[in-house]
C-alpha positions in Angstrom: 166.9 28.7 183.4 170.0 29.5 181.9 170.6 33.2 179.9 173.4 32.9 178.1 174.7 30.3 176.3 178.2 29.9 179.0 175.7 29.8 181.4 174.0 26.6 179.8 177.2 25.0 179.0 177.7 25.8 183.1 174.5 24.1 183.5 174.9 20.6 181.6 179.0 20.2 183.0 176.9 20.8 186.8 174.9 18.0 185.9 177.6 15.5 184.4 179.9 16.3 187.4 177.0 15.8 189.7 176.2 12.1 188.1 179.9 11.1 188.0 180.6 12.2 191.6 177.6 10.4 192.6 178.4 7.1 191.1 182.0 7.5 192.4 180.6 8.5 196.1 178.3 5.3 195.6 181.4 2.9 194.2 183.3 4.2 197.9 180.7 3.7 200.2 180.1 -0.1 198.5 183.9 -0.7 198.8 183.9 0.6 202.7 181.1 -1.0 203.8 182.5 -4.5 202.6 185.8 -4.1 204.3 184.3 -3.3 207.7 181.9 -6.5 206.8 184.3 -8.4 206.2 186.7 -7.2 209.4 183.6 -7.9 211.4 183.6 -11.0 210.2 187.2 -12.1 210.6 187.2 -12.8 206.9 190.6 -13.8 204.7 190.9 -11.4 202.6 190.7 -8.8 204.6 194.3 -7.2 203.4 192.6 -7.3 199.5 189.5 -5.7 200.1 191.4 -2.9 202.5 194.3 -2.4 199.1 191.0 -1.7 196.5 189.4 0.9 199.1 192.5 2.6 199.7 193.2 2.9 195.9 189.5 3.9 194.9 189.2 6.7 198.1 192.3 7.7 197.0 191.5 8.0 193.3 188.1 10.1 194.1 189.9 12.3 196.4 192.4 13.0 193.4 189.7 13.3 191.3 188.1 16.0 193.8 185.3 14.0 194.9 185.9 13.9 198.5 188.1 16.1 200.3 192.0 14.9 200.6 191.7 14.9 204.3 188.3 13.2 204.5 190.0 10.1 202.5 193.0 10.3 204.9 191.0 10.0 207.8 188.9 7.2 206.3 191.8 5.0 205.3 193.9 5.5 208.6 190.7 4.4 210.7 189.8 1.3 208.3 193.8 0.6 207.8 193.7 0.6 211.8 191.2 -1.8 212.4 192.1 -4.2 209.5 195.5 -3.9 211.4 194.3 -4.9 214.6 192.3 -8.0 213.0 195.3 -9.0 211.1 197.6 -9.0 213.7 
């Protein structure tokens, strides 16, 4: 436990940060894993569901939830594939 009192303030922003990261990482994942659904599936609105992941990566990389370059790489791969399905 915590000493001094910085140290529990320390302790209770860890824990807020850790459950708002979370929920963010979560939000993300959902988002990505219904885009490549719905490229698998050849599905119409591909082009929608690709523009909300894009803006919600990008937001939690802003934010400092995942690392600039790991949302770069993520949106070039996804932005690829919807690409090749929309073409």
């Amino acid at each position: 436990m915590a000493n001094h009192k910085s140290a529990e303030k320390r302790a209770r922003q860890a824990i807020k940060r850790e459950d708002r990261n979370t929920k963010v990482k979560s939000s993300v994942k959902t988002h990505e894993k219904n885009l490549v659904k719905a490229i698998e599936a050849k599905s119409k609105d591909v082009a929608a569901l690709l523009k909300t992941f894009v803006s919600k990566i990008d937001k939690a990389a802003q934010k400092g939830v995942f690392a600039r370059t790991t949302a770069s790489r993520k949106i070039g791969r996804l932005s690829a594939r919807a690409q090749a399905f929309l073409k």
